[in-house]
N, C-alpha and C positions, 0 to 999 in steps of 0.2 A: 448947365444942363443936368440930366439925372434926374436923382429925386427931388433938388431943389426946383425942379420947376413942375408947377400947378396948374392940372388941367382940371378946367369946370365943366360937368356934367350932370343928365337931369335922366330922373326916372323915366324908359318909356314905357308907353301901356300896348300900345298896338306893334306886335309883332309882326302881321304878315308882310308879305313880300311886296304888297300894293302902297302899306304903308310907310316901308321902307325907302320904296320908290317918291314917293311922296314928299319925304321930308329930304331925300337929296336933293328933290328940287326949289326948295327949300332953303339952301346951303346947310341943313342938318346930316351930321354926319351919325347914321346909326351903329351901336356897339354893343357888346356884351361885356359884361364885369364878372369874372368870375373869384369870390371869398373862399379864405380858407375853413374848411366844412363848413360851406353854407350854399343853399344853392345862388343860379345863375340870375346873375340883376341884369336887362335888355335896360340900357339906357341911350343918351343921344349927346352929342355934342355941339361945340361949333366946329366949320368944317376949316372955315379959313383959320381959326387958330390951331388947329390940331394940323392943322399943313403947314404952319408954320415951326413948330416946332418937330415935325417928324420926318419932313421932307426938305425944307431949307435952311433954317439955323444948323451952326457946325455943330461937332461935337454928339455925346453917346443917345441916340436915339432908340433907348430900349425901354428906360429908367424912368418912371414919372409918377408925382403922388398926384390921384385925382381924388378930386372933392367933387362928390354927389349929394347934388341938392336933399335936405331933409334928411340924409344919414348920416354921410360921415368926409374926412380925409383917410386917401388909404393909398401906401407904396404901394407900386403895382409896375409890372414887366410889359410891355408888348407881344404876345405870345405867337396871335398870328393878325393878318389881314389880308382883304382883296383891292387888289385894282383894277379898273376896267383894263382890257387888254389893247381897246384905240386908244379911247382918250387919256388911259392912264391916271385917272381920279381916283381915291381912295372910295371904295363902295362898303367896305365894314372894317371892325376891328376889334378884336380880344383881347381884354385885360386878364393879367390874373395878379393875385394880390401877391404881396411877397414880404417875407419875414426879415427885419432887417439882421436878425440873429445869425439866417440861413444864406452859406453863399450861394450866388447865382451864375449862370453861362451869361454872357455877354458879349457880343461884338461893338469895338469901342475904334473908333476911327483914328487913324494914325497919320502924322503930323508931321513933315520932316522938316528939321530945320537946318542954320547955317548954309553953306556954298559948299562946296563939295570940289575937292583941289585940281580933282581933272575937269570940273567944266572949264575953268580958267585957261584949261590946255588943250581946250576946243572939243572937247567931250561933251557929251549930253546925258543928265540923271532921269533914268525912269525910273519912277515906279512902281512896283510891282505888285503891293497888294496896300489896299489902303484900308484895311480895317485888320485889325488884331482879335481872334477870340478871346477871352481870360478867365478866369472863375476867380469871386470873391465876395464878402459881404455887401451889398446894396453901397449901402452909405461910403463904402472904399471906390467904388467903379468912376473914376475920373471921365470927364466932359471927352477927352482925345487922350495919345500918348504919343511923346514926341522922341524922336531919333535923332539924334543929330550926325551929320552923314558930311560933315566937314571935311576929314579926312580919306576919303574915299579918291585916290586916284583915279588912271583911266585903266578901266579892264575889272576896278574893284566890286563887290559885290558884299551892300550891308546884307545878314543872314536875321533869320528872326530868334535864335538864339542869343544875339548880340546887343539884343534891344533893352536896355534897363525896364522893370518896370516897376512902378511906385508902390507904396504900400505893401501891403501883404497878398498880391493878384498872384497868379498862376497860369500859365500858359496853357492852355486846353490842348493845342498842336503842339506835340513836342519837336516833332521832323524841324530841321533845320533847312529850312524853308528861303529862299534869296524872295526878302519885300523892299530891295532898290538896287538897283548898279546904275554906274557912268558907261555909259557906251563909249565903243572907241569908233572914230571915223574912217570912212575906208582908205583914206590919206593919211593916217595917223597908225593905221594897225602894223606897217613894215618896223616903224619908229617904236611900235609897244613890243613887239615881239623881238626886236632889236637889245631893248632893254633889259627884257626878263633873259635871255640868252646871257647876258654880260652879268646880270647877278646870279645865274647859276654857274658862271665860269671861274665869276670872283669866291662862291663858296664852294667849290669843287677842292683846291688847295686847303682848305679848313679840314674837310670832310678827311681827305687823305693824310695830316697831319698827325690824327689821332690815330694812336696804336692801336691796333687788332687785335681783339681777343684771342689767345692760342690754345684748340683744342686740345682737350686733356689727350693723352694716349693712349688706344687701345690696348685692355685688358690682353695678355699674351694668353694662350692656351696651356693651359698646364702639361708636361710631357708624361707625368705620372699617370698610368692606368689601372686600374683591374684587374689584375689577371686571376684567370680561372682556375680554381684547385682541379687537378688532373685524378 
């Protein structure tokens, strides 16, 4: 996914809102291209292939070099679109070109992998946020980015600080964000709370091993005064 993948698109002429209608029915999907300093190209698509890649192949769905008939190949963002609000069909879409020079925002969908040690202990992994923002060069922004959350017992909580990420990306949310934990069972939560209990009784004794700093001792008051020539 990304830039490697190539959408085909064709100059359109008729803008209005009839013709638009028009060519949805059609299976044409209408869009605007917008260049850098240059103005706005209305062109048109296909609708089943731009749904395929924007809506159900995995991986970063923001990123894509389209090729317009007669002019050119050009990296380009997804900036904005509509969907109907029943059917949920895509009814436009905004490109804009993008500099592979200049980094970009992105939301890049996130991928967890391995088992996760408290499921095995009857726990259950949600979840919690499945797309990552990041900023970076075009050509750096990866199809997905994956966590792997193997170690996560029951009660754990992967953070989005915690999360490698490739390249030279940047995390746009810096907040230390929970995007999965293992949930604990309600038959399991006496047995978890059980345990975090005995590992803080096991490191209670450590804690108290270690000597105490001893305040230094208050400066005494001098006895010496002033006294006043009579």
């Amino acid at each position: 996914m990304g830039l490697s993948t190539t959408i085909s698109a064709r100059p359109r002429k008729a803008v209005s809102s009839n013709s638009a209608r028009r060519l949805r029915g059609q299976g044409v999907l209408p869009a605007v291209f917008y260049g850098e300093g240059s103005e706005s190209k209305p062109i048109e698509l296909a609708y089943s292939e731009f749904k395929k890649v924007f809506l159900t192949d995995p991986g970063n769905r923001s990123l894509f070099t389209i090729s317009i008939e007669g002019d050119g190949a050009y990296p380009c963002q997804v900036k904005e679109y509509q969907i109907h609000p029943v059917s949920r069909k895509l009814l436009h879409v905004d490109f804009v070109r993008v500099s592979p020079e200049k980094p970009v925002t992105v939301k890049v969908p996130l991928a967890l992998t391995g088992k996760a040690a408290g499921v095995e202990k009857g726990g259950q992994l949600q979840q919690v946020e499945r797309e990552i923002t990041v900023k970076g060069l075009p050509g750096d922004i990866p199809a997905s980015i994956e966590a792997d959350v193997s170690s996560l017992t029951l009660g754990q909580t992967l953070h989005l600080t915690q999360i490698p990420l490739p390249g030279n990306l940047t995390l746009v949310k810096t907040a230390d964000l929970p995007v999965a934990l293992v949930g604990v069972p309600k038959g399991l939560k006496a047995e978890v709370e059980a345990n975090i209990q005995a590992e803080a009784a096991a490191a209670a004794p450590a804690a108290k091993a270690a000597p105490a700093a001893k305040a230094a001792p208050a400066a005494k008051p001098s006895k010496d005064k002033d006294k006043k020539k009579k």
